[in-house]
N, C-alpha and C positions, 0 to 999 in steps of 0.2 A: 277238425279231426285230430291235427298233431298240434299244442298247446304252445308254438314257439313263435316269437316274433323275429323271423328273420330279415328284419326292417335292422334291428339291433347289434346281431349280428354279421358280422361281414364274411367270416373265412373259419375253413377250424385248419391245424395244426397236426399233424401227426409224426409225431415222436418218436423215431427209428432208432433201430441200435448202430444206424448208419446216420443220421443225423437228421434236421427237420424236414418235412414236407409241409406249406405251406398253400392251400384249395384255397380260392374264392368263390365263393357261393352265387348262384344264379339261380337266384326267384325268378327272374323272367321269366328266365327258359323252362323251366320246370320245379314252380313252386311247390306242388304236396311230394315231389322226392326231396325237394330241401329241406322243408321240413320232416320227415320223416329219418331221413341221414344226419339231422343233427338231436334230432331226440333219442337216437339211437346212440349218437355223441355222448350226451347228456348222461342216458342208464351206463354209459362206461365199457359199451359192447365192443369196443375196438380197442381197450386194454389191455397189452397183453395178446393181439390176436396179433396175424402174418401176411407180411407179402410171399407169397411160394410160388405166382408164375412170374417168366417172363418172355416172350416174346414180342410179338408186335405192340405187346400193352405189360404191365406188370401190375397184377391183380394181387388185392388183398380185402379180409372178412375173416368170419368165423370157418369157414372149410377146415374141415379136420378138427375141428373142434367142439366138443361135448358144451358149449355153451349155445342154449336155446335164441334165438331173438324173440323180446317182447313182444315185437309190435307185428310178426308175422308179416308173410308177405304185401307187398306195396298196392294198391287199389285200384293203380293205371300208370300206361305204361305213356310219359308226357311228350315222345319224342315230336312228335306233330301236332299237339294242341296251344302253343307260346311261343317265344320269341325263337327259333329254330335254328340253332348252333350243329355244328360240324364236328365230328370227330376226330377232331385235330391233333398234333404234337402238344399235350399237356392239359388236355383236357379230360375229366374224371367223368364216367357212367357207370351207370347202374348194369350188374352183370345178369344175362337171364339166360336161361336154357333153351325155351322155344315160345315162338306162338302158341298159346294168349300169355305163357308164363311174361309178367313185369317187373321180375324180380324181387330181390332181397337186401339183406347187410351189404353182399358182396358187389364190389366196385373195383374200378382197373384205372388207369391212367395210362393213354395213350401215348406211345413212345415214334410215334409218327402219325401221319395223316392218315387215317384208314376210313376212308370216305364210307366205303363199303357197308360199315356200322351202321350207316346213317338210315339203312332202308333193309336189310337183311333181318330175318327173322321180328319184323315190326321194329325195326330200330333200336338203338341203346342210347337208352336217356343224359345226355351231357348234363350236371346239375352243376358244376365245378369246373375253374381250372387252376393252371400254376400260371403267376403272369409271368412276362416275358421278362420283364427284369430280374424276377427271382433267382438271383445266383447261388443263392445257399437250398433251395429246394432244388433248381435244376440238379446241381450236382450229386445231391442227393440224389435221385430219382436213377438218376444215371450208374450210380455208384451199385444202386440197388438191382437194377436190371442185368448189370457185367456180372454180381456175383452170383443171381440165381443161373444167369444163362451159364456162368463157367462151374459153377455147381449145382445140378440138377438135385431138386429134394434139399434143397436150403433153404428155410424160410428165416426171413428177415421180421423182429417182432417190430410193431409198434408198442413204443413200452406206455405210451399216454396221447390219447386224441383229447383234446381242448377246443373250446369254441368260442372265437375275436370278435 
């Protein structure tokens, strides 16, 4: 369905006006959102788009913004059919509204363990994380969630997502 060898691929990149965020991708766990969030990579749909939340997670996508996605929403929602990951501190999922919704563009990265994810409204699909040595995405990450939480209604762009 999505035309990507994520065999090839390992990670994408995203390009902050706070500095890099560096995901590594898990096919395991949930291979057609991998591919899916890197073809989405690919058309350029995270250029120029925002983190604007932050709390327990700091989400970012097209929200608030007049740009369409391509590929329309995702076909299934993978949180229990593959290798079954946890919504842990640094790990990236797929954002959805409700049962049966399985989302879209939009995605968060978790800022703690929020187990909870794991089974509430059919789960949020973990497709990514930041590894644990990442010290320039950590910080990142970190940098990005202090300034939306001490300013509410600040979005942080990504000015370029790329894929490693």
């Amino acid at each position: 369905a999505y035309p990507i060898n994520t065999k090839t691929m390992s990670s994408i990149t995203l390009v902050t006006t706070e500095g890099p965020i560096t995901l590594k991708l898990r096919p395991d766990a949930a291979p057609t959102t991998v591919q899916y969030i890197t073809q989405l990579v690919q058309h350029g749909l995270y250029n120029s788009s925002n983190f604007y939340r932050s709390d327990f997670v700091i989400q970012c996508g097209t929200h608030g913004l007049s740009r369409p996605n391509p590929l329309g929403d995702l076909p299934t929602n993978e949180t229990h059919l593959h290798t079954r990951l946890s919504n842990t501190r640094g790990t990236a999922s797929i954002a959805h509204f409700d049962v049966p919704d399985n989302g879209n563009s939009e995605f968060f990265i978790n800022l703690q363990h929020n187990a909870h994810l794991d089974t509430v409204y059919g789960g949020y699909c973990v497709f990514a994380q930041v590894e644990e040595s990442d010290v320039v995405s950590w910080k990142t990450v970190d940098v990005i969630a202090d300034k939306i939480k001490a300013n509410p209604g600040l979005n942080v762009v990504i000015t370029k997502a790329t894929l490693l």
